[in-house]
C-alpha positions in Angstrom: 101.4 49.9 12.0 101.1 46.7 9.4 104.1 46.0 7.8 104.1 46.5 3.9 102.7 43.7 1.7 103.6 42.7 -1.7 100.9 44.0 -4.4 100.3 40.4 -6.1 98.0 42.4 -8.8 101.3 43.5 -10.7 102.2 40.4 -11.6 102.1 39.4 -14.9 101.5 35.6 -15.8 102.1 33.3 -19.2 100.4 30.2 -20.5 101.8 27.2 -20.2 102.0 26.7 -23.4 105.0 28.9 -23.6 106.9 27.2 -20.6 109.6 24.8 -21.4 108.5 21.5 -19.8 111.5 18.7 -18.6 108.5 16.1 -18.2 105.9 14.7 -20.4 104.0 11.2 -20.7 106.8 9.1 -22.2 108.6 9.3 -18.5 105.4 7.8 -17.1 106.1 4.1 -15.9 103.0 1.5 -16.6 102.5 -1.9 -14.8 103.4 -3.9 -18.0 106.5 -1.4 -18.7 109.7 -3.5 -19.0 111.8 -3.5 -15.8 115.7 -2.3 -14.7 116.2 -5.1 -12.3 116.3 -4.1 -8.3 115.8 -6.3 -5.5 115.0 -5.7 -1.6 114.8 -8.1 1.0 112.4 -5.5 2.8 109.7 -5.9 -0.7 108.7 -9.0 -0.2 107.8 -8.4 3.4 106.2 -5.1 3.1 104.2 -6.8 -0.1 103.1 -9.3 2.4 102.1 -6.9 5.1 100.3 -5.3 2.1 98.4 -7.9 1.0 97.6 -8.8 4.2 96.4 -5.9 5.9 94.0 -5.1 2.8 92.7 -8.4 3.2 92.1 -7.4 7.1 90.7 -3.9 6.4 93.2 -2.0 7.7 94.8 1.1 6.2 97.5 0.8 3.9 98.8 4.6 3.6 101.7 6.0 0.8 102.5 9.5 1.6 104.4 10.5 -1.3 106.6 13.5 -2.1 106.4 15.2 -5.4 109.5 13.7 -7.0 107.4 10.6 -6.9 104.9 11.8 -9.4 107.9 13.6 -11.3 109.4 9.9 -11.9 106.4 9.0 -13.6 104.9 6.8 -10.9 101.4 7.8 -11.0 100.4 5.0 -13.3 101.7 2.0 -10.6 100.0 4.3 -8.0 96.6 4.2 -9.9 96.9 0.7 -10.6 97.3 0.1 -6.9 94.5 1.9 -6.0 92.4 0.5 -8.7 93.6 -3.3 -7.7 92.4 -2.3 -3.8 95.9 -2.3 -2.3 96.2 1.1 -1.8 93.8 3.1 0.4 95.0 6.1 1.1 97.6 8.4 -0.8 98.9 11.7 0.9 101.0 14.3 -1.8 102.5 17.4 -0.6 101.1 20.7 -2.3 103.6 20.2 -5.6 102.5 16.8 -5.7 99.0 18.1 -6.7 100.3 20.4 -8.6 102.6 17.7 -10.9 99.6 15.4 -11.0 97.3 18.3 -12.3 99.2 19.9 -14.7 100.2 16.0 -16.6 96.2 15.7 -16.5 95.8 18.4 -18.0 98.5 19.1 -20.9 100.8 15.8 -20.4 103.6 17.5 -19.1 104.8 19.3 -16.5 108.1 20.8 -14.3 109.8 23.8 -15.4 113.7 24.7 -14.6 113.8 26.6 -11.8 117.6 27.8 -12.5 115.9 29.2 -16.0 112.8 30.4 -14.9 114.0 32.1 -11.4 116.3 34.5 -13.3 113.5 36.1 -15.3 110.6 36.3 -12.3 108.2 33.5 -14.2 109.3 30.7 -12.3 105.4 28.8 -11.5 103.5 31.7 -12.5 101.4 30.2 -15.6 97.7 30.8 -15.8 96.5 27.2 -16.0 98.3 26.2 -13.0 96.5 28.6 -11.1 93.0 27.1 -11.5 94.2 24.8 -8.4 93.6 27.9 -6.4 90.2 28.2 -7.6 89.4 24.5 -6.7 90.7 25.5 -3.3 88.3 28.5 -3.0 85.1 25.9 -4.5 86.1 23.3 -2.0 86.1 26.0 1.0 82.5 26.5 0.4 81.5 22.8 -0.4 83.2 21.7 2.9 85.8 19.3 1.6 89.1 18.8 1.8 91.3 20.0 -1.5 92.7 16.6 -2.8 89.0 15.6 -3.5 88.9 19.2 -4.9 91.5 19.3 -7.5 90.1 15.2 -8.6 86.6 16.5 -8.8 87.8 19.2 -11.5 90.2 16.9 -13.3 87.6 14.2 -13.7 84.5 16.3 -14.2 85.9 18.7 -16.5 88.0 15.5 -18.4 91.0 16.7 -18.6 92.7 14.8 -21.7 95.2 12.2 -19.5 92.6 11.8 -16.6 93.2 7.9 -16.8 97.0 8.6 -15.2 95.9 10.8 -12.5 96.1 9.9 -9.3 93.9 13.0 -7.8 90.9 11.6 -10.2 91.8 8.1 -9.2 90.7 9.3 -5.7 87.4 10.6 -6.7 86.8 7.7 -9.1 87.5 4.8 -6.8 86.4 6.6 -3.6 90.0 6.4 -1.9 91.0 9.8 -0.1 93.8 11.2 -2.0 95.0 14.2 0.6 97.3 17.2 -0.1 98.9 18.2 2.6 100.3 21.9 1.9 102.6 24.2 3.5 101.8 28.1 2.9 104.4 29.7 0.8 106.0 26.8 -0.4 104.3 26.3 -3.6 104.0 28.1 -7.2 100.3 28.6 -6.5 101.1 30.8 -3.5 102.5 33.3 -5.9 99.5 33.9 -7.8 96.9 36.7 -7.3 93.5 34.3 -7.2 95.5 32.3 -4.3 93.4 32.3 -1.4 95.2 31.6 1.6 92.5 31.0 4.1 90.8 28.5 1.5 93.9 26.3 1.0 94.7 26.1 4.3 91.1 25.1 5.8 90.8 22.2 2.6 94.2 20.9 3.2 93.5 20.6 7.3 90.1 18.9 6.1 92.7 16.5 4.6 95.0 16.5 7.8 91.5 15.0 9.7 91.2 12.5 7.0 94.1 11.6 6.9 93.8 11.7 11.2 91.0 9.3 10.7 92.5 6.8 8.3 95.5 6.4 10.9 92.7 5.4 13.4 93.1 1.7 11.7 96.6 1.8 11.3 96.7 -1.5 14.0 97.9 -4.3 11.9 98.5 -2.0 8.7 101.4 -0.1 6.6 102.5 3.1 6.5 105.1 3.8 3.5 107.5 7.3 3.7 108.5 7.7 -0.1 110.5 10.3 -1.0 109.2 13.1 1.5 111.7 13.8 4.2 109.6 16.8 6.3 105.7 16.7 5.1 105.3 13.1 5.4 107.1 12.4 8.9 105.5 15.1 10.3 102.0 14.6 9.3 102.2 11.1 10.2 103.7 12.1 13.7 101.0 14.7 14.8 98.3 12.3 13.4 99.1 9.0 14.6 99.4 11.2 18.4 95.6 12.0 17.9 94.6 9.0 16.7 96.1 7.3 19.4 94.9 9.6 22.1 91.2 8.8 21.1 92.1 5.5 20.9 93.4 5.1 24.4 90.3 6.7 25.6 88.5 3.9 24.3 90.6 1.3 26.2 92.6 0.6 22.6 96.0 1.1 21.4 97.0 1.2 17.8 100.4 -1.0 17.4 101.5 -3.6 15.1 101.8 -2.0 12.4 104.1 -2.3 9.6 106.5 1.1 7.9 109.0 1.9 5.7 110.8 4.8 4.2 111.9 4.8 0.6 114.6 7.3 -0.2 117.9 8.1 -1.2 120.0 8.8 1.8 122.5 6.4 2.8 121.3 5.2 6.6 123.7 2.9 6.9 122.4 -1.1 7.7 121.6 -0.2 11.8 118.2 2.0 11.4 116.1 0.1 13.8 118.0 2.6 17.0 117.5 6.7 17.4 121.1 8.2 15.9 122.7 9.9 18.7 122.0 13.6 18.3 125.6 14.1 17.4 125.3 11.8 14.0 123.6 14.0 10.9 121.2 11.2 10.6 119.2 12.0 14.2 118.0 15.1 11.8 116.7 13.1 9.1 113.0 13.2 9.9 112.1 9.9 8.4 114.6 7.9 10.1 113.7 8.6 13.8 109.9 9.1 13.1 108.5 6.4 10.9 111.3 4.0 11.2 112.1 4.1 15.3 109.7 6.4 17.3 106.2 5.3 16.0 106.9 1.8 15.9 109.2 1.1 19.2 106.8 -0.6 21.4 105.6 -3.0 18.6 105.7 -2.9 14.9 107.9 -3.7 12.0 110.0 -0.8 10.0 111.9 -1.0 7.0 114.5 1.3 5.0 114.7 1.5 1.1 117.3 2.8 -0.5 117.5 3.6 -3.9 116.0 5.8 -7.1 112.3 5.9 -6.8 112.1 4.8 -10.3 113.8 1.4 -9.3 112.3 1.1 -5.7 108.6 1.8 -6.7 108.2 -0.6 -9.9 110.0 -3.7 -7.9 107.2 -2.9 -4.6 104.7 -2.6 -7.1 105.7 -6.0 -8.8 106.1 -7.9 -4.9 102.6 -7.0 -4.0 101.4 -8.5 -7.5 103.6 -11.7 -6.9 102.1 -11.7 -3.2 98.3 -11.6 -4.3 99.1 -13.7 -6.9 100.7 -16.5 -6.1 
């Protein structure tokens, strides 16, 4: 006998012009924004592997966690895209969500402490129109990232320009959301289609399968995403490589990094012992030790992503610039 189900028809949902926003356009960081100073000996290296592997034509991958998009970053993302140095950007589900709702009203987060108390925490109508791009990209057979950029662009939405989603359709970069069911606001809504979102974000997963195919001699950055990212990347990089062997190739010498906030002390290059808290930290033995051990380059960047991000994004101008 099936188990009981939640009736998602009784719930009742606001506009978002009633929520109380903790984000809006002046947080947003542009390329000529003044600077807090923050130096790196790993950013001038990874700006040269940047530089380099674009030059090459090999993939040069972010995958990004929300909090990314909540610092305000999209603006040094879009520029990178737009300058060529970027050519493939992965978000998490509430990264799309974050990059949506800025296009669209130029603001966005909610408190979840505030709004968790009263049962409206993420359910706003507007919001939920991500779940119809879901169900449209379903039938169109692509993947949802391209999705939610087609609507943002097409229906210009007011703050477009800042958007990384419509950066992706407008420069023809794959911008892939990579989304985990339940985890999101959208999977509270009634129009949520479950079988939608999850066939459009594993058309993403194969994109983003395919773009790892020419990782050889390019850069993968971690920023800020300490599950989605690691382990995407791990079950991706696997397929690409097992086609790749096939073909007599291997896919090595390659450059990565993770950017976050967790101390890993200065030895990251070695697997922690299972015993040491840091074995568990998903970005440390995946991108920085296991997918690089029999040859590549990894790097570790600690600090606030609105220091970290604006000092990379100013190395890779220096490097193709001298």
């Amino acid at each position: 006998m099936p188990f009981e189900q939640f009736d998602r028809k009784r719930l009742r949902l606001r506009p978002l012009a009633e929520r109380v926003h903790d984000m809006d356009r002046s947080r947003l960081v542009f390329p000529d924004d003044p600077r807090e100073p923050f130096e790196h000996e790993a950013l001038p290296k990874l700006a040269d592997a940047i530089v380099r592997a674009t030059a090459d034509g090999r993939t040069v991958m972010f995958c990004c966690g929300a909090h990314v998009l909540k610092q305000g970053l999209g603006p040094l993302l879009v520029d990178l895209m737009q300058r060529g140095w970027l050519g493939h950007l992965a978000l998490n589900g509430a990264g799309a969500i974050h990059d949506f709702e800025m296009a669209l009203i130029g603001q966005t987060t909610e408190s979840v402490a505030r709004y968790v108390r009263s049962g409206e925490f993420g359910l706003w109508n507007e919001t939920g129109r991500i779940n119809q791009a879901a169900i449209d990209a379903h039938r169109a057979g692509i993947g949802l990232g391209e999705a939610i950029g087609r609507m943002i662009e097409e229906e210009s939405f007011p703050y477009r320009e800042t958007s990384v989603l419509a950066a992706g359709v407008r420069l023809g970069i794959p911008v892939t959301i990579h989304v985990a069911i339940g985890q999101d606001i959208l999977h509270e809504h009634p129009n949520f289609d479950p079988a939608a979102t999850g066939a459009t974000s594993y058309t993403d997963f194969l994109i983003f399968a395919q773009s790892l195919t020419r990782l050889a001699g390019g850069v993968f950055l971690n920023i800020g995403t300490a599950v989605m990212g690691p382990e995407v990347y791990l079950k991706a990089l696997t397929m690409a490589r097992n086609v790749a062997r096939q073909d007599g190739q291997v896919i090595e010498q390659f450059t990565t990094a993770v950017f976050d906030l967790i101390e890993l002390g200065e030895q990251h290059h070695a697997e922690a012992a299972k015993t040491d808290p840091r074995y568990y930290f998903r970005p440390y033995k995946t991108v920085l030790v296991r997918t690089v051990a029999d040859a590549g380059t990894s790097y570790f960047v600690q600090g606030d992503h609105r220091l970290t991000m604006p000092a990379l994004y100013d190395a890779i101008l220096a490097r193709a610039n001298p």
